[in-house]
C-alpha positions in Angstrom: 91.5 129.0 120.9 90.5 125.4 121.5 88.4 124.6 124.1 90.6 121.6 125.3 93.7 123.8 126.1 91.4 126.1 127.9 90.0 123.4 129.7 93.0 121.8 130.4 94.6 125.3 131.7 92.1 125.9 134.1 92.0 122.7 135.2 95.6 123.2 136.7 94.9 126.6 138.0 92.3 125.5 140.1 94.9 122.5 141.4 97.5 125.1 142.1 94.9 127.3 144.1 94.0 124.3 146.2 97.2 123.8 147.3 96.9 126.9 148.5 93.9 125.7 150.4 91.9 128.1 148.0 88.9 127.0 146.2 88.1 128.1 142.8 85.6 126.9 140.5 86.5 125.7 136.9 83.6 127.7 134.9 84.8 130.8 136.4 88.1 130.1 135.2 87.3 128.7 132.1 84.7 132.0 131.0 88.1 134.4 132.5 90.6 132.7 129.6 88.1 132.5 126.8 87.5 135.8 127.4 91.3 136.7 127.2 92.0 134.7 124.0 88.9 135.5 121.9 87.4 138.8 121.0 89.6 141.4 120.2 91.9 140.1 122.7 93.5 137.6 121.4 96.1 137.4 123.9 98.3 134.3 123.9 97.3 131.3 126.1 100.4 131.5 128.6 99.8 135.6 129.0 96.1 135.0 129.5 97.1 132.3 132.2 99.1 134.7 134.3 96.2 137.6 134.0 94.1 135.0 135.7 96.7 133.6 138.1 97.2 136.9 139.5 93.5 138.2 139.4 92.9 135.6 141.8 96.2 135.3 144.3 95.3 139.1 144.6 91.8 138.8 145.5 92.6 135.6 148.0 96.5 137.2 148.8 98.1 134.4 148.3 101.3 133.7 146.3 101.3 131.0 143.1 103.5 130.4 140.4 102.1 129.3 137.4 104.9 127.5 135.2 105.6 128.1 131.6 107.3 130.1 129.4 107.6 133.6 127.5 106.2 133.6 124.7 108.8 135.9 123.6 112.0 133.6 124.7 113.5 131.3 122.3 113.0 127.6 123.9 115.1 124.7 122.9 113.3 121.9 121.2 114.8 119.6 123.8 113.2 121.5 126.7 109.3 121.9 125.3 107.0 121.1 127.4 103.6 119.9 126.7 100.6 122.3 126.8 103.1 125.8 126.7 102.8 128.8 124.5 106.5 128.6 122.9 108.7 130.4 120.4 111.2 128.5 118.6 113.9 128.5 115.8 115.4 126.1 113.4 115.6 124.5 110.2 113.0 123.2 108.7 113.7 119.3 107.4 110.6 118.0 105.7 107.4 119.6 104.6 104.4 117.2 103.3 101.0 117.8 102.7 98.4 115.7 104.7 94.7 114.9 103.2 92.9 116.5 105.9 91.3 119.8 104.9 92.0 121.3 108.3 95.7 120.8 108.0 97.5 123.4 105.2 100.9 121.8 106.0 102.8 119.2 108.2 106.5 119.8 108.9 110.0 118.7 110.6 112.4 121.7 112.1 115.1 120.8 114.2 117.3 123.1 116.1 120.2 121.0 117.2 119.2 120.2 120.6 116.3 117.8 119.1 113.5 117.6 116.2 109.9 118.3 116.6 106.7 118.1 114.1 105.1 120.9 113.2 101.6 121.1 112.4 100.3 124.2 110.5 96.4 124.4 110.7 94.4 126.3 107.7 92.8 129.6 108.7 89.4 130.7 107.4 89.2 133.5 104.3 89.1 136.3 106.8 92.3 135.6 109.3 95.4 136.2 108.0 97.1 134.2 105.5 99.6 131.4 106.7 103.4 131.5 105.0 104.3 128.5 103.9 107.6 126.7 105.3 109.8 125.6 103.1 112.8 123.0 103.5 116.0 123.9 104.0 115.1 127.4 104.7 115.2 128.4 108.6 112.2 130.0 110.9 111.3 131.4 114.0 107.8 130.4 115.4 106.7 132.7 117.9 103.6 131.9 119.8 102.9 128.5 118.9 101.5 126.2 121.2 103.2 122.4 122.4 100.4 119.9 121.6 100.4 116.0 122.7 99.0 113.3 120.9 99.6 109.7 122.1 102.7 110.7 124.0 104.1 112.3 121.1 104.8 116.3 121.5 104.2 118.4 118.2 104.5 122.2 117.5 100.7 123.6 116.2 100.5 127.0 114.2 97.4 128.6 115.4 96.1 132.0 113.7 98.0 133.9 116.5 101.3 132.3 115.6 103.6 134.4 113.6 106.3 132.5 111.1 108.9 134.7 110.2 112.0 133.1 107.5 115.3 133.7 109.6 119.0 133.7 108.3 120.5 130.4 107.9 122.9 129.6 110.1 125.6 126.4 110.5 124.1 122.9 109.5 123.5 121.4 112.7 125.7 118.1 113.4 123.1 115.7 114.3 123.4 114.0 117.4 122.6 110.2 117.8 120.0 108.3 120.2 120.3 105.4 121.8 117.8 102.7 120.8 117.4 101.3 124.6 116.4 105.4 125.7 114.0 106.0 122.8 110.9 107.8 123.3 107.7 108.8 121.1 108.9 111.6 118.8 111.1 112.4 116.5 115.0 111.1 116.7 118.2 110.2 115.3 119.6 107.0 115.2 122.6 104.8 114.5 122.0 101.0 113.8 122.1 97.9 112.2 119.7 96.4 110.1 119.0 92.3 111.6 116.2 91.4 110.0 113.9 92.4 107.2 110.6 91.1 107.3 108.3 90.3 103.7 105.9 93.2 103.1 102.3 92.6 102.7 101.0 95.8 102.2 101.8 98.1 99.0 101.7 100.6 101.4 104.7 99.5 102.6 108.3 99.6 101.3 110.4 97.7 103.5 109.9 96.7 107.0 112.3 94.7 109.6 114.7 95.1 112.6 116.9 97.6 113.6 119.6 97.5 115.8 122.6 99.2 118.2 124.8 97.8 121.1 121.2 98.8 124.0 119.2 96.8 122.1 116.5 96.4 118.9 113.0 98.4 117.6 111.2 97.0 114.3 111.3 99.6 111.8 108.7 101.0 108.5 109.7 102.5 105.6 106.4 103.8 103.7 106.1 103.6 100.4 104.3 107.0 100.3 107.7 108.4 101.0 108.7 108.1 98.0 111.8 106.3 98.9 115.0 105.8 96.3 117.3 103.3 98.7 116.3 100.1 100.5 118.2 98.9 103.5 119.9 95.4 103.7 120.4 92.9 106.1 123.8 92.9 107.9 124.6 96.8 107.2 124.9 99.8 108.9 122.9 102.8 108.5 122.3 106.6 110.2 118.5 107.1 109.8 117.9 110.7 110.7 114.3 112.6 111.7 112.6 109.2 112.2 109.2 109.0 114.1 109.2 106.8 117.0 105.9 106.3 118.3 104.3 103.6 120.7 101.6 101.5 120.2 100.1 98.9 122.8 103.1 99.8 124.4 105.6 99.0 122.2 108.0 101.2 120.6 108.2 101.2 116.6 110.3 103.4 113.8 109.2 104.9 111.2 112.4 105.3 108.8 112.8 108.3 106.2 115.0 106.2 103.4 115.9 109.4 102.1 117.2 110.9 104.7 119.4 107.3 105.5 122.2 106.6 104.6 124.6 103.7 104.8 127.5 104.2 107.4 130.6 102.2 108.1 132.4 100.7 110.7 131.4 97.5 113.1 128.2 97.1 115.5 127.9 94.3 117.7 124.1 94.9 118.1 122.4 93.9 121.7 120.1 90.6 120.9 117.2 89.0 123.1 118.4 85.6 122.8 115.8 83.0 124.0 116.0 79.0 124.5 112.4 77.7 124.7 111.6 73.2 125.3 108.3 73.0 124.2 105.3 71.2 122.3 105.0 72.4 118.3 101.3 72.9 118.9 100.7 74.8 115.2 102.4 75.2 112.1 100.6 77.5 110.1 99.3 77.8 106.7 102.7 79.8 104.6 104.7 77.5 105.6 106.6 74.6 103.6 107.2 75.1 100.0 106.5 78.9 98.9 107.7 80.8 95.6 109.1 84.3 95.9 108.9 87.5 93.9 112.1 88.0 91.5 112.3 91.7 91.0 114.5 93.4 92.7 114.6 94.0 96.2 111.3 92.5 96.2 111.2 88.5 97.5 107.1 88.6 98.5 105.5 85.3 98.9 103.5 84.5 95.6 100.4 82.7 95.9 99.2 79.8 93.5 98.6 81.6 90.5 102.2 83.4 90.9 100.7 87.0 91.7 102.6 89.3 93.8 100.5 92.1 95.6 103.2 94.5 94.6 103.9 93.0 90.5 101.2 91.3 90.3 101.5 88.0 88.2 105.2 87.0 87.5 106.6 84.5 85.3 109.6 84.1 87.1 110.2 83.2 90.7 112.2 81.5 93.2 111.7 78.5 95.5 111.8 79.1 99.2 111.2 77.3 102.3 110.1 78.1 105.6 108.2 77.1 108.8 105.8 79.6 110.3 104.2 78.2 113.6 103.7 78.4 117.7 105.5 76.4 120.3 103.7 75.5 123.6 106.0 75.5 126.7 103.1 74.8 128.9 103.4 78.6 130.4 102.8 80.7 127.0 102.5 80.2 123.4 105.1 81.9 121.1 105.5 82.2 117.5 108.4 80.8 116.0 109.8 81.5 112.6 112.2 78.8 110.6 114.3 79.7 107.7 115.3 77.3 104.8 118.0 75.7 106.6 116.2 74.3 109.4 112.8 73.3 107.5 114.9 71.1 105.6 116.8 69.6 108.7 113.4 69.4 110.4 111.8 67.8 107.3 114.5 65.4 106.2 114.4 66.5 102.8 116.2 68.9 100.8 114.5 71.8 99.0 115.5 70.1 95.6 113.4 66.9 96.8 110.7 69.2 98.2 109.9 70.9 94.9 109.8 67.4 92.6 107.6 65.7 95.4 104.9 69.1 95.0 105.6 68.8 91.2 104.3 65.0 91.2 101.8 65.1 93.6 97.9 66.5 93.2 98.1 68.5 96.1 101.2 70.3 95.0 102.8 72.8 97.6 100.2 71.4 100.0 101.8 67.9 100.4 104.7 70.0 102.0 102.8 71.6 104.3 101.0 68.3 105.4 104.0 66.3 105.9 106.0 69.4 108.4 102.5 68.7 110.4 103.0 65.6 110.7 106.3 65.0 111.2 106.5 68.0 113.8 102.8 69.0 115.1 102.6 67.5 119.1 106.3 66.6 119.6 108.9 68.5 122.1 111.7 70.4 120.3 114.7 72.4 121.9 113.7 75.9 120.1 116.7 78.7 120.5 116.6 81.9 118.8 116.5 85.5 119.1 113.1 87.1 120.3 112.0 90.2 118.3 108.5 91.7 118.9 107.1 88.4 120.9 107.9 86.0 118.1 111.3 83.5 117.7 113.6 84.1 114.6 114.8 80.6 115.5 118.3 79.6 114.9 118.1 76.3 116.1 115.3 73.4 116.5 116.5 70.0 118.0 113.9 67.4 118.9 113.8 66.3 122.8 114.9 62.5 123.5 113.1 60.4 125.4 114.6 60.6 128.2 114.4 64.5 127.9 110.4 64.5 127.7 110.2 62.6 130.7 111.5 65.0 133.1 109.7 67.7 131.2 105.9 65.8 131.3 106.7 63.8 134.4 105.4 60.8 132.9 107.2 57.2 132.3 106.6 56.2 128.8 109.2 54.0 126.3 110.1 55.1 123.0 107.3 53.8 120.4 108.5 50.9 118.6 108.7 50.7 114.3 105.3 49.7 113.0 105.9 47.5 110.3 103.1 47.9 107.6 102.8 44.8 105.5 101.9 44.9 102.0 98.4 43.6 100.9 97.3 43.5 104.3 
């Protein structure tokens, strides 16, 4: 039995005596369970709880209820709770393999009502052997315990868990979350796909925005997957079993592509739009002139010698162009992303007269990205756009007038006249 569930067990005991205006120590509680769950024991963690419980409100005649379960009763996946000895039945979804030695499987069942993890831990040579789960194939867990790890609830298989292969019943039909309500776990959804963003990590397949009619999360699809689809822009998909979890507070999916599929129908998905006046303080290195990645469902940014992280070096390619900066409104600093369209508004040159200015010119792609930080670096610009994960996906960049940037800086100033630069001079 682990220590930390002990720990944590006894912990609430002695709360729920002290309530009672009873005052137990922790040790004494702590050497009681241990006792109960090792040895020859080996009695379940919730049984072993309620042998304590009532040792004590007999010897101090009072009354306490201890919550939890029976091991015994079959508990909905919706209604786990954390730190309970449970038994539950379901299908099992996915089954992978993790690297750690201590882990002999990880696992996905789902019972209708919701999907959990399961985590099956290794025994040593002289416990009894774990059955593997296998997908598709339906189980009841009995005696498992309800772990928690960064908000996320999972099901762990401990040596006095028994697995026993059930008969399968009806498929279940899935039921759909919706992106505003989602929390750490593991959880259906219905969106579509409003951004994808270029990978930079072979790690990773595809990575972007997904969205419903509550509102957006950025989604991952790893490439460890194995995945045989890719997501595009503008489509609707159902992504079943996908991992939510947060991380400095922000919620993020983690897409099976496998177990997506395209879906049909209109979404008019729930946008954070944002209008921003402020001063182009940076405009980083990426942006201007870049060259693409041409196979398929690829498009990474090459770098000088034409090598793609995922391709490596490619002989064919495609011209983009993009700004990639932060915009100062004197309150906070965001990060603002241009496409094509508006670098070449904001630049004042097409991409055609882009790419033969870096083809004549020493410094190549690099001229580009000088003149953008000329031409825009220190100036006040009208930035509207929709906000995704604290950065602008701008849709629109107009330059203040004159008369704009007075009431914003408060200060009287004319418009700079022409400087005429005379030849020979």
């Amino acid at each position: 039995m682990e220590t930390k569930l002990i720990t944590e067990s006894a912990e609430k005991i002695v709360k729920l005596f002290k309530e009672k205006e009873v005052n137990l120590t922790k040790k004494s509680i702590v050497e009681d369970l241990t006792k109960l769950t090792g040895g020859d024991l080996e009695l379940p963690l919730n049984d072993a709880v309620r042998a304590v419980v009532g040792k004590y409100a007999r010897q101090h005649n009072v009354k306490i209820q201890f919550g939890g379960t029976s091991s015994g009763d079959i508990v909905a996946i919706k209604d786990l709770q954390p730190n309970t000895w449970v038994t539950i039945e379901g299908e099992i979804i996915e089954v992978s393999k993790p690297k750690s030695d201590r882990i002999h499987q990880m696992a996905v069942i789902t019972d209708g009502s919701g999907s959990i993890k399961v985590t099956v831990w290794n025994r040593k040579p002289d416990e009894p052997k774990v059955q593997d789960l296998i997908p598709g194939k339906w189980y009841k867990i009995s005696n498992a315990i309800v772990n928690v790890f960064k908000e996320v609830q999972s099901v762990g298989i401990q040596k006095g868990t028994n697995i026993a292969e059930v008969t399968s019943k009806v498929k279940f039909a899935p039921t759909f979350d919706d992106i505003t309500n989602l929390k750490p776990g593991i959880v259906n959804i219905r969106g579509k796909v409003t951004r994808l963003f270029e990978t930079k990590s072979d790690k990773v397949w595809q990575g972007g925005v997904i969205g419903d009619e509550t509102g957006s999360i950025n989604f991952v699809i790893w490439a460890s997957s194995n995945p045989k689809v890719k997501l595009e822009e503008g489509k609707i998909y159902t992504s079943l079993f996908a991992a939510c979890s947060k991380f400095n507070d922000k919620l993020s999916l983690s897409i099976v592509a496998n177990e997506t599929t395209e879906s049909e129908g209109e979404m008019n998905v729930k946008t954070s739009n944002v209008s921003v006046v402020g001063n182009i303080v940076i405009i980083n290195d990426g942006s201007g002139i870049i060259k693409r990645c041409t196979v398929e469902g690829c498009g990474r940014t090459l770098n000088r010698m034409n090598y793609c992280t995922t391709h490596e070096i490619q002989k064919d390619f495609k011209y983009d162009m993009r700004i990639k900066g932060v915009v100062d409104d004197g309150i906070e600093a965001k990060y603002i992303h241009a496409s094509m369209k508006l670098t070449e508004k904001l630049l004042g040159a097409t991409m055609e007269q882009t790419i033969k200015k870096s083809e004549n010119t020493p410094l190549g792609a690099e001229a580009i990205l000088i003149d953008l930080r000329e031409k825009l670096v220190g100036k006040y610009y009208h930035v509207e756009g929709i906000e995704i994960d604290g950065r602008i996906i701008a849709t629109d960049i107009r330059p203040l007038k004159v008369e704009d940037m007075k009431h914003i800086t408060g200060l009287d100033f004319k418009e700079p006249a022409q400087t005429k630069i005379t030849e020979g001079v």
